[in-house]
TINU-198482 format. One record per residue: residue number from 1; residue in one letter; chain; x, y, z of N, C-alpha, C, O in turn. Coordinates in Angstrom, 2 decimals. Atoms other than C-alpha are relative to their C-alpha. Last residue first. Example, Ala and Ser with C-alpha at 12.3 -4.5 7.8 and 13.67 -1.06 7.14 Angstrom:
REM residues 2
roke,sedo,tivex,neast,nnorth,nup,caeast,canorth,caup,ceast,cnorth,cup,oeast,onorth,oup
2,s,A,-0.82,-1.19,-0.06,13.67,-1.06,7.14,-0.77,1.09,0.73,-0.26,2.20,0.90
1,a,A,0.89,-1.19,0.00,12.30,-4.50,7.80,0.90,1.20,0.00,1.94,1.18,0.66
This chain:
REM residues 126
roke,sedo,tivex,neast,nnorth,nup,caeast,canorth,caup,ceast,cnorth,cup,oeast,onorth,oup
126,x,A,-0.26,-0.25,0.76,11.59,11.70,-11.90,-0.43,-0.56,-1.75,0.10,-0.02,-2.72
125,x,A,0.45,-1.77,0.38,9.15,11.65,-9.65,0.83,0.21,-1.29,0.25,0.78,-2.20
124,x,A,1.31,0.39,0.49,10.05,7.30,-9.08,-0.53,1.59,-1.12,-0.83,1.63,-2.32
123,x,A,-0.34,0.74,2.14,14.07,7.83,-9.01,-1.52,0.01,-0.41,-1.71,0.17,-1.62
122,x,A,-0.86,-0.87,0.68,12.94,10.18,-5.95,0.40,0.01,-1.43,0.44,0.75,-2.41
121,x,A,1.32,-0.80,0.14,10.86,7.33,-4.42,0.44,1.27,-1.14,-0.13,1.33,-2.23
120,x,A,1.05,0.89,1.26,13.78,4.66,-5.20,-1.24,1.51,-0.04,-1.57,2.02,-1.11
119,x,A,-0.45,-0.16,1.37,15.75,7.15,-3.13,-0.53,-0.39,-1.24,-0.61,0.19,-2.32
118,x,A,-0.05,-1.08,0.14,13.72,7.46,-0.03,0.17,0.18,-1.56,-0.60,0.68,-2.38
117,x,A,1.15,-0.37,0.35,13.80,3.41,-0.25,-0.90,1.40,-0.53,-1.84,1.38,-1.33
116,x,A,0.65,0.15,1.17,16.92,3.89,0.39,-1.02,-0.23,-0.99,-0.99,0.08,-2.18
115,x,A,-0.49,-1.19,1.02,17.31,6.37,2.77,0.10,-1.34,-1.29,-0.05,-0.90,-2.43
114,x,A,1.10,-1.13,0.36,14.50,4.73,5.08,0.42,0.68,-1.66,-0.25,1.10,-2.61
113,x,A,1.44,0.18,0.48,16.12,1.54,4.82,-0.78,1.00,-0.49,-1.47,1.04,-1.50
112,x,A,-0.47,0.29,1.22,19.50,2.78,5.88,-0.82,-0.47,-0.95,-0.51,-0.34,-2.14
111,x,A,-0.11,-0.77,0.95,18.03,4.96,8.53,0.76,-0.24,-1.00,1.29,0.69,-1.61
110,x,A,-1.84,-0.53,0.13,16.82,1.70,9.95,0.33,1.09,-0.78,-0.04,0.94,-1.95
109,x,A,-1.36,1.09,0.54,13.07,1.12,10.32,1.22,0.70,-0.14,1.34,1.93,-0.14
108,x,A,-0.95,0.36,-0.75,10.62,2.60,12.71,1.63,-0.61,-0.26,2.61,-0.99,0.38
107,x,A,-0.68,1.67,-0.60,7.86,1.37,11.32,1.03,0.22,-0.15,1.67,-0.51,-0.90
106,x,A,0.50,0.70,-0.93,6.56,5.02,11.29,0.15,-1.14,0.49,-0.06,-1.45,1.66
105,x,A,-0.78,-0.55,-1.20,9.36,6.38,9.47,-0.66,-0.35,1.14,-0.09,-0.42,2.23
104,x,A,-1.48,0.80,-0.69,8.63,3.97,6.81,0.33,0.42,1.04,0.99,-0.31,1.78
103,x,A,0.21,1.50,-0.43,5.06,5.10,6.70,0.81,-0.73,0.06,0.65,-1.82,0.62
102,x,A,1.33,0.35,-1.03,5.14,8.42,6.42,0.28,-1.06,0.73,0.58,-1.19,1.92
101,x,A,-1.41,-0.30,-1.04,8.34,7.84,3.68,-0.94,0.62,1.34,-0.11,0.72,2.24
100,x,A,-0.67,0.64,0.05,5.19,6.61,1.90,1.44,0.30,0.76,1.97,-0.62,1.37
99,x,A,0.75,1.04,-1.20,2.37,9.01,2.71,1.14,-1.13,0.15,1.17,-1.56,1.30
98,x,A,-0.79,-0.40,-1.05,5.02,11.37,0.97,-1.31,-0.73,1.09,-1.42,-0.52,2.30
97,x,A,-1.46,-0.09,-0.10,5.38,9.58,-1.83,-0.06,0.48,1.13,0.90,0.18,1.85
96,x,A,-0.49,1.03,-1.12,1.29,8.72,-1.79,1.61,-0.05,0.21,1.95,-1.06,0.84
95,x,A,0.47,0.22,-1.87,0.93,12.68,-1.92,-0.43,-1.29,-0.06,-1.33,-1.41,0.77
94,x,A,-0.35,-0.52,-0.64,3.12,13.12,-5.12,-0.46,0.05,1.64,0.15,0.24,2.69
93,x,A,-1.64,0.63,-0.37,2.39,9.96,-7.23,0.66,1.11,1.19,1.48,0.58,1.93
92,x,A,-0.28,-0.90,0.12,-1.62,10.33,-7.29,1.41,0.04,1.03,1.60,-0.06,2.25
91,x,A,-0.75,-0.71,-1.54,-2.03,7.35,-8.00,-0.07,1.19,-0.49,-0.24,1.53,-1.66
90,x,A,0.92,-0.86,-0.62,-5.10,6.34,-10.94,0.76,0.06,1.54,0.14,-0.07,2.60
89,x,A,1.36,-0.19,0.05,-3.21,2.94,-12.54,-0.48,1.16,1.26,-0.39,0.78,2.43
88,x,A,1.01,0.54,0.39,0.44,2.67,-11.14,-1.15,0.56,-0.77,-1.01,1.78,-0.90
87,x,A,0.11,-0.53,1.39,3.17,4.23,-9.15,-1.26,-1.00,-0.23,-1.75,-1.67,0.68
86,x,A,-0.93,-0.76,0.66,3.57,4.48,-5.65,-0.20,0.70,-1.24,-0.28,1.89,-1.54
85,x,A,-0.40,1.12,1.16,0.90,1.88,-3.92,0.53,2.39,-0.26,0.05,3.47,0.09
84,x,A,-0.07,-1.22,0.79,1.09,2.73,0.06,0.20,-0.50,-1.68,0.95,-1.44,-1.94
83,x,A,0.11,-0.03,1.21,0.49,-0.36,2.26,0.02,1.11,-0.67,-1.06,1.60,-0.33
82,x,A,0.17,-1.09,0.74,0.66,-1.09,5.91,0.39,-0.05,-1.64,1.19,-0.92,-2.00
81,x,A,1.24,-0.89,-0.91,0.66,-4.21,8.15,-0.07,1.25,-0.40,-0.50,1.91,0.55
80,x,A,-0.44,-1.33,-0.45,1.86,-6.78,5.36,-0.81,1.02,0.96,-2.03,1.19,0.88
79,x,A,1.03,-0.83,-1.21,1.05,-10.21,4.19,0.82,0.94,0.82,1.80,0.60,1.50
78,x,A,-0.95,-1.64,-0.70,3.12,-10.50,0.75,-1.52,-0.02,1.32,-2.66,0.42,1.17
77,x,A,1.00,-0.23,-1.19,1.17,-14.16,-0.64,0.82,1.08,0.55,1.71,0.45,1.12
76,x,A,-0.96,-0.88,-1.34,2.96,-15.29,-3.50,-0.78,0.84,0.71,-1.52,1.57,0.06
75,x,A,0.53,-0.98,-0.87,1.55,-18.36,-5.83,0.76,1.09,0.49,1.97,0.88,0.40
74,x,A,0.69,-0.54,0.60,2.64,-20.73,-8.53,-0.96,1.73,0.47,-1.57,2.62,-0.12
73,x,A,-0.55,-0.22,1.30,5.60,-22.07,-7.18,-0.80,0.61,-0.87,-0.24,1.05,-1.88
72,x,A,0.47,0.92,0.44,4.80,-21.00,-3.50,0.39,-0.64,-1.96,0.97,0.25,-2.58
71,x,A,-0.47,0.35,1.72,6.22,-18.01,-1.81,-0.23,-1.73,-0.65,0.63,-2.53,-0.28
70,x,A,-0.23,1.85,0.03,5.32,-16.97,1.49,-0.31,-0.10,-1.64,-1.09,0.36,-2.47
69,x,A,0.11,0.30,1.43,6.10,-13.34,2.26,0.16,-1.66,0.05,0.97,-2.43,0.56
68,x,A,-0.56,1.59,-0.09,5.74,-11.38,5.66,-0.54,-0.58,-1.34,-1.61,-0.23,-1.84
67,x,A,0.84,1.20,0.20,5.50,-8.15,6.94,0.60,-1.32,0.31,1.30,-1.87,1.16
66,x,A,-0.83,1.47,-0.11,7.31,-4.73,6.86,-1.15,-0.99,-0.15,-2.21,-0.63,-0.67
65,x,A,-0.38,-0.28,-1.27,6.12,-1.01,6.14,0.42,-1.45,1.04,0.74,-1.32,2.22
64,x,A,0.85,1.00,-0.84,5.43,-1.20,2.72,0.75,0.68,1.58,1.47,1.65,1.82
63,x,A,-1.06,-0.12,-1.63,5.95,1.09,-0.03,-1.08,-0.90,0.49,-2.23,-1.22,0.18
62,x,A,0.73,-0.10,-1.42,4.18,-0.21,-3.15,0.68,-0.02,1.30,1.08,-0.97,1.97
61,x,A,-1.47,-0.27,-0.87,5.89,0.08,-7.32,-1.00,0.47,1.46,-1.69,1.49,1.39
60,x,A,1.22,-0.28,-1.18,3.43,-1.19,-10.09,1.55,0.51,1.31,2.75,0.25,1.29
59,x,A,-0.36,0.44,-1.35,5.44,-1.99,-13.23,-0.86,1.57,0.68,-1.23,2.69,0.34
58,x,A,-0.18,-1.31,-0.41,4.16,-2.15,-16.71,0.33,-0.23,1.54,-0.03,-1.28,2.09
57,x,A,-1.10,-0.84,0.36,5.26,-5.10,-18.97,-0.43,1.13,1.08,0.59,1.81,1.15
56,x,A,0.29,-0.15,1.25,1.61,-6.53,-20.08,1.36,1.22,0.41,1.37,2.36,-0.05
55,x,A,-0.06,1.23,0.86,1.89,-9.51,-17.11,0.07,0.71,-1.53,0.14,-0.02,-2.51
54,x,A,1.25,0.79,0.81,2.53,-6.75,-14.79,-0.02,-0.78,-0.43,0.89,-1.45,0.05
53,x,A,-0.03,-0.04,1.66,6.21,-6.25,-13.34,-1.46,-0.71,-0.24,-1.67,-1.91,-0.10
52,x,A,0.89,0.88,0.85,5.59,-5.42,-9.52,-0.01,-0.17,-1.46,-0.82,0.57,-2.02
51,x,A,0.33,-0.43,1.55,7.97,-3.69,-7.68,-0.43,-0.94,0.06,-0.13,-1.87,0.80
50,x,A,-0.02,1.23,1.02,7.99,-3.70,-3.68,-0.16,0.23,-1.15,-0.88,1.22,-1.30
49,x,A,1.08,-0.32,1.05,9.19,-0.51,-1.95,0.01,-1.72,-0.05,0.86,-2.50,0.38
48,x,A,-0.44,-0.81,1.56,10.68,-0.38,1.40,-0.77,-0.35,-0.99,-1.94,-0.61,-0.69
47,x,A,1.01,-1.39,0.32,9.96,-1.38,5.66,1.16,-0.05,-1.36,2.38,-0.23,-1.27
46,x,A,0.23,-1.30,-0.52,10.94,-5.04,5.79,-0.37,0.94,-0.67,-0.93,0.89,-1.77
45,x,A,-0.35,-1.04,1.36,10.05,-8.54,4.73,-0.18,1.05,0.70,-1.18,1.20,1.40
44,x,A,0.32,-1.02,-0.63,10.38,-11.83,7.02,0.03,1.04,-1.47,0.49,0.80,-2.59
43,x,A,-0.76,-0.71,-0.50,10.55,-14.81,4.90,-0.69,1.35,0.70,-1.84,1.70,0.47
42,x,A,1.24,-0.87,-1.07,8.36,-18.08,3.72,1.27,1.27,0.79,2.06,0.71,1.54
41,x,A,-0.43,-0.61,-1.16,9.95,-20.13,1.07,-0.92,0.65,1.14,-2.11,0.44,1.35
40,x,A,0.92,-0.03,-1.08,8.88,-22.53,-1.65,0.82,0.89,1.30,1.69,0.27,1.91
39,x,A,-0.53,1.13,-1.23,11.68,-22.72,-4.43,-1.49,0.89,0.42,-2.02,1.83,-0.17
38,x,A,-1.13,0.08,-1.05,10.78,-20.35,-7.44,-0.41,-0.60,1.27,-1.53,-0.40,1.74
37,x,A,-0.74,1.01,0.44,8.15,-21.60,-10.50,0.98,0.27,1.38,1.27,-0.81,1.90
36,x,A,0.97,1.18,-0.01,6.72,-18.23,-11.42,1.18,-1.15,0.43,2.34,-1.04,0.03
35,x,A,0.67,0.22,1.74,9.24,-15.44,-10.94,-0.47,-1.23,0.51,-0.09,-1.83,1.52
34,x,A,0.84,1.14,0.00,10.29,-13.65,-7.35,-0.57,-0.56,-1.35,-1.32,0.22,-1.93
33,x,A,1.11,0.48,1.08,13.18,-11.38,-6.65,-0.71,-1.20,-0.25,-0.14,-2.28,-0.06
32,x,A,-0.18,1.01,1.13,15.15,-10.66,-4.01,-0.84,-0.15,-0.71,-1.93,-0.18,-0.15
31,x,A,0.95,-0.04,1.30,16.35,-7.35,-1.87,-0.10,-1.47,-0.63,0.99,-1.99,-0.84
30,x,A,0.06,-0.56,1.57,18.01,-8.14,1.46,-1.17,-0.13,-0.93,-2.20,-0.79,-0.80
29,x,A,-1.34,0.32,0.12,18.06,-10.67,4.55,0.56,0.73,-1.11,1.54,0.26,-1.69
28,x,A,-0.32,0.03,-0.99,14.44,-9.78,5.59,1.77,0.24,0.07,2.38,0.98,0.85
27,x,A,0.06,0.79,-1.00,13.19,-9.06,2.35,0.98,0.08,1.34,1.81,0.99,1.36
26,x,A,-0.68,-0.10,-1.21,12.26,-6.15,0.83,0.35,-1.07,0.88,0.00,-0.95,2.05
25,x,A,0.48,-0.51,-1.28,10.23,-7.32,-2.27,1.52,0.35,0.61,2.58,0.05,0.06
24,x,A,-1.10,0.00,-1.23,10.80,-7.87,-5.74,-0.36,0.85,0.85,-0.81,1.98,0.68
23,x,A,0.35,-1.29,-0.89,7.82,-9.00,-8.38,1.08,-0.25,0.75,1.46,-1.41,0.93
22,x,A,-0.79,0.14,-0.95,7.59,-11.05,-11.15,-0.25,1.34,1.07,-0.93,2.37,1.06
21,x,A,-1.20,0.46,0.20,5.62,-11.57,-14.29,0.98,-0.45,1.14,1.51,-1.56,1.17
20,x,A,-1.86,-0.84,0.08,2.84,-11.10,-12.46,0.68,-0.79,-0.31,0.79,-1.93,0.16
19,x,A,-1.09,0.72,0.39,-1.24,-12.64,-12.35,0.94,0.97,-0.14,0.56,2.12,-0.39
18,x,A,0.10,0.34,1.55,-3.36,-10.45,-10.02,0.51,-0.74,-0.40,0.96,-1.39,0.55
17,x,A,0.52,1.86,0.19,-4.58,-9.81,-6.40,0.12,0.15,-1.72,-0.75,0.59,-2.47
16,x,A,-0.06,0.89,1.19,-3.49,-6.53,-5.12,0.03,-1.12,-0.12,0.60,-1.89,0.65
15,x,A,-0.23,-1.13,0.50,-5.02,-4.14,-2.13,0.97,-1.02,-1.15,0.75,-1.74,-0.18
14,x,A,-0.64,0.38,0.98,-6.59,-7.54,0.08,0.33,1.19,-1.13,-0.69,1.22,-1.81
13,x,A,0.90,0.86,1.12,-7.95,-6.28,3.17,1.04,-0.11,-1.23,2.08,0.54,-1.25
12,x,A,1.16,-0.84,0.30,-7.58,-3.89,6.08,-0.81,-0.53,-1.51,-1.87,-0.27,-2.08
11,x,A,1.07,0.26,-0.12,-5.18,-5.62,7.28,-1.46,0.64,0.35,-2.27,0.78,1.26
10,x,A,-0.15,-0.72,-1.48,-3.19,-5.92,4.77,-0.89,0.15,0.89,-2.01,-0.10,0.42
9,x,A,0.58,0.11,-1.04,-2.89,-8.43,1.98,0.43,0.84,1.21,1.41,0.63,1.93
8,x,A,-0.52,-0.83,-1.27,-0.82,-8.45,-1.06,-1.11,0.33,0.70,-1.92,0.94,0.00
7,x,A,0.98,-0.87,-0.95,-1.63,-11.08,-3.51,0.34,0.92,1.12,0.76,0.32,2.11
6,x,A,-0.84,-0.68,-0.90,0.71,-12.41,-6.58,-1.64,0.62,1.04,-2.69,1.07,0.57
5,x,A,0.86,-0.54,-0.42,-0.54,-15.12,-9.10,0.90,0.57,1.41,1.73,-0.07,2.06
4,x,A,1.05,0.44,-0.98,1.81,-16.35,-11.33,-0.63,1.23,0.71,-0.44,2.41,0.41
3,x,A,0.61,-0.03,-1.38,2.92,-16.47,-14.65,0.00,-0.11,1.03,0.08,-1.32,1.20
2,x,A,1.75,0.28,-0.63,4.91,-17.59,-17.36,0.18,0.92,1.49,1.08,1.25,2.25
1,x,A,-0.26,0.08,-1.43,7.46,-15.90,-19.52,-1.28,-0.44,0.72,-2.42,0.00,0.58
């Protein structure tokens, strides 16, 4: 599976910059997924998780609190105004979960957003 390069940007500074299998965001119009190589877009992205599939299989999982995603065939750029990372390398999964439903309730988003995203967090503990 090839590559690309994924960056998430807030602003407070760049919080991942790597190569990814893929990654699915929140977008504007629904959930979609991103792999090396897809159309050129640019979309709104709301308050919920993004996954990240590594390049060695392990997934990364980062509440957000909305943004914006430009998608390139080799590139993907997530610029976002808050950031919480979930799972991963050195979290501590119980107090960013609840910095993370924090931070949806702060942007305000739909209590259909909140509760699912809620849920992904829930599937996360377990």
């Amino acid at each position: 599976m090839e590559l690309m390069k994924l960056e998430i940007v807030t602003p407070e500074g760049v919080i991942f910059d790597d190569e990814v299998k893929q990654v699915t965001v929140p977008g504007g119009e629904g959930e979609f997924g991103v792999l090396s190589g897809h159309a050129a877009i640019v979309s709104l992205l709301n308050a919920g998780v993004v996954t990240i599939e590594r390049k060695d299989g392990r997934e990364v999982q980062v509440a957000i609190n909305g943004g914006y995603i430009k998608v390139e065939e080799e590139k993907t750029l997530c610029m976002v105004d808050g950031a919480v990372a979930l799972s991963g390398d050195d979290t501590n999964l119980a107090k960013n979960i609840a910095k993370a439903k924090d931070l949806l309730e702060k942007a305000q988003a739909s209590t259909m957003t909140v509760a699912a995203a809620v849920n992904k967090f829930d599937t996360i503990k377990k």
